[in-house]
N, C-alpha and C positions, 0 to 999 in steps of 0.2 A: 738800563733804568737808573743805575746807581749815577751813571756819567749827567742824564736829564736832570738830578736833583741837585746837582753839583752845578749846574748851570742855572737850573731857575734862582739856589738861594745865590750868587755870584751876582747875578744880573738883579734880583732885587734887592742886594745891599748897594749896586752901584747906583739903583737910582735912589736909594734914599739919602746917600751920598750929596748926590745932584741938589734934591729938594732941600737939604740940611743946609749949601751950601753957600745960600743969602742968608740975607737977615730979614727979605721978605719976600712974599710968594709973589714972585714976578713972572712973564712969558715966560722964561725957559722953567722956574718951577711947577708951573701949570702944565705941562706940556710931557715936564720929566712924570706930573701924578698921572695926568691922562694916560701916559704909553705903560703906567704900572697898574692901572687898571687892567687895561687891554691887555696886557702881559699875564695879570690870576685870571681872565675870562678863556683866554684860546689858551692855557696851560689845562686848565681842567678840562674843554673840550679834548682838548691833543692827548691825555693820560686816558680819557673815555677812549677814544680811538685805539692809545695802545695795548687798555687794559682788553679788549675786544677783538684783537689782532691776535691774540695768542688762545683762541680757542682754537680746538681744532679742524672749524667746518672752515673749507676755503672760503667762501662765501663771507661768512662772517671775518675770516682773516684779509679779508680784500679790504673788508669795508670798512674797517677800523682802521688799515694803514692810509688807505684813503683819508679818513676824519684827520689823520695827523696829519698828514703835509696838508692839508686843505687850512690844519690852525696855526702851522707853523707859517705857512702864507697869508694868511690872514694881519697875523701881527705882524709879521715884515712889511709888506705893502699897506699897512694901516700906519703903521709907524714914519713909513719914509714919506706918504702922503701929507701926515701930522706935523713932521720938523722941518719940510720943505717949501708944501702950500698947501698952509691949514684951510685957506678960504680957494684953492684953485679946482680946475673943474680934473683931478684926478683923483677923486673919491668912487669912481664907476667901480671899479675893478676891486677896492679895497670892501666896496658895500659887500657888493658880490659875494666875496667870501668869507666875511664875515655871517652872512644869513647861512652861509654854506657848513660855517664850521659849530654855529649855533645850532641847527637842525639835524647837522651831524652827531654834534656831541651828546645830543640828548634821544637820538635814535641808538646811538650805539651801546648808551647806558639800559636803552629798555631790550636791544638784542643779549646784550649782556647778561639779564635776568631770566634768559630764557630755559626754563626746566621741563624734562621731559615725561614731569609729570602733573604740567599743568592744566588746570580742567577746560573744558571748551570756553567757555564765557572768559577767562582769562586771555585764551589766543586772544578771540573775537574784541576785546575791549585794544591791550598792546597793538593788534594790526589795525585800529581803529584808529589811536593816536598815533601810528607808523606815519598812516594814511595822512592826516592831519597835517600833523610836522612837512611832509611832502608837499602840501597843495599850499599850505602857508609859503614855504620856500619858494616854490615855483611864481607864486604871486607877488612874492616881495622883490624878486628878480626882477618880473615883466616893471614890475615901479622904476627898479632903480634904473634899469638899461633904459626906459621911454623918458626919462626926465620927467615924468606927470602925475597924473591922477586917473589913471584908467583904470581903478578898481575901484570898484563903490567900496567905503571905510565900512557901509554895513557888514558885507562878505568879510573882512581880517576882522568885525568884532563876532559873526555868529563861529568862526574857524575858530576865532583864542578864545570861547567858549568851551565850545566842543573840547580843546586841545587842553582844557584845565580840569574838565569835567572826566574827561580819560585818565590824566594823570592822578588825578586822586583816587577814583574806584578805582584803578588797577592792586592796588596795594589791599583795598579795603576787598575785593571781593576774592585774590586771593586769600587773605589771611580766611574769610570766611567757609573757604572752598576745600581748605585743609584742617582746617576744625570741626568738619562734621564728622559724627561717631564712626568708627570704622566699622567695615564690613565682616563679617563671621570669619576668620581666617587670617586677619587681616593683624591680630595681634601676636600669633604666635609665629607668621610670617616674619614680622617687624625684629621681634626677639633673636629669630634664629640669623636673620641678617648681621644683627649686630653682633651676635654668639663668632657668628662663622669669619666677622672681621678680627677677631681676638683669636682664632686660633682652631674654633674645632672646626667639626666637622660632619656634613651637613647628615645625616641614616637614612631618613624616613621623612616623608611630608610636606607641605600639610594636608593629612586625610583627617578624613571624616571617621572617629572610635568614641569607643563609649567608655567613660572612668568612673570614678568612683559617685560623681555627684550627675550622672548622665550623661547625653551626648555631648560632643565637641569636636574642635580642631585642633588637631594633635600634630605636633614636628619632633621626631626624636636628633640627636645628635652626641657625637662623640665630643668629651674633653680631649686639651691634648697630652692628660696624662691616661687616657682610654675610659676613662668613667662615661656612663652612658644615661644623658641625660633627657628629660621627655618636659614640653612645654605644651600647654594644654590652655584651651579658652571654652568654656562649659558654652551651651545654649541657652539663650531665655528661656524662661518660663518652667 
């Protein structure tokens, strides 16, 4: 990791270098900003990818090393397309993977978010935009490989609908989904996790006893100098 940021800041001081290095934005300065463009787009796809790559489901480690070389290819072959023949007919291959490393980088970011305690409508919205990002992908391909127009532009505007309309409520209907009031058990539970990450140690619970102000949910546990302490949530009413 440390070696990749050693090379991004490297390569973009060389090109600023470059563009600094008239006294006006000519072809090759144009050319040095385009490829530092494309240079921050597939770094941040390629960092989704590695950041993704080091979970521990294979699956997900496939899929993130995949997003990397897919954006480290990306900007190689966009680049030598760029400084060789900006107007010639081998941009097929650099489109390619460029949709490839865009759909990636931002699948990988939403795998990446994946919690195992997140509510149904959560799945169901992320494998909605999964799905999305996919069929856009697949569609922007058939464009570039056909040289044409064989997609109706309606299809890619109700898709990057869908696909903005996903990406926003994912965030808003979790937040929602984890703000609602906990469940009876559900606070003394919470407590004793946090208790038992610091040191104690877990007695009793959570059952159902009755204390001083009536029923509740009750988790006892030890300190870890042996003090024995008791966490309690009363019931309404």
């Amino acid at each position: 990791m440390r070696a990749l940021i050693v090379v991004l800041c490297g390569a973009a001081f060389l090109l600023i270098a470059v563009i600094l290095s008239g006294e006006r934005l000519d072809d090759t300065s144009g050319k040095a900003i385009a490829t530092a463009m494309a240079f921050a787009i597939f770094s941040l796809t390629g960092m989704a990818g590695i950041s993704l790559s080091s979970r521990p489901q294979p699956a997900a480690s496939i899929f993130g090393g995949a997003v990397t070389i897919i954006s480290v290819a990306a900007f190689l072959s966009g680049t030598f397309a760029f400084w060789t023949e900006p107007g010639g007919d081998g941009w097929e291959l650099p489109g390619i993977l460029f949709v490839l490393a865009l759909g990636g980088g931002h699948a990988a970011l939403l795998m990446k978010g994946i919690r195992e305690d997140d509510a149904d409508s959560v799945r169901v919205i992320r494998g909605g935009v999964l799905l999305t990002i996919a069929v856009i992908c697949l569609l922007a391909i058939s464009e570039i490989s056909s040289n044409g127009s064989d997609v109706d532009p309606r299809t890619f505007g109700v898709l990057a609908v869908l696909y903005l309309l996903g990406t926003v409520l994912l965030p808003l209907v979790r937040r929602s989904s984890t703000s609602s009031p906990p469940a009876a058990g559900s606070a003394p539970l919470s407590a004793s996790e946090l208790l038992r990450a610091n040191g104690h140690v877990l007695v009793e619970g959570p059952v159902s006893r009755g204390g001083a102000h009536g029923g509740g949910e009750n988790v006892c546990l030890r300190t870890p100098d042996g003090t024995l302490i008791e966490v309690i949530t009363y019931n309404e009413g």
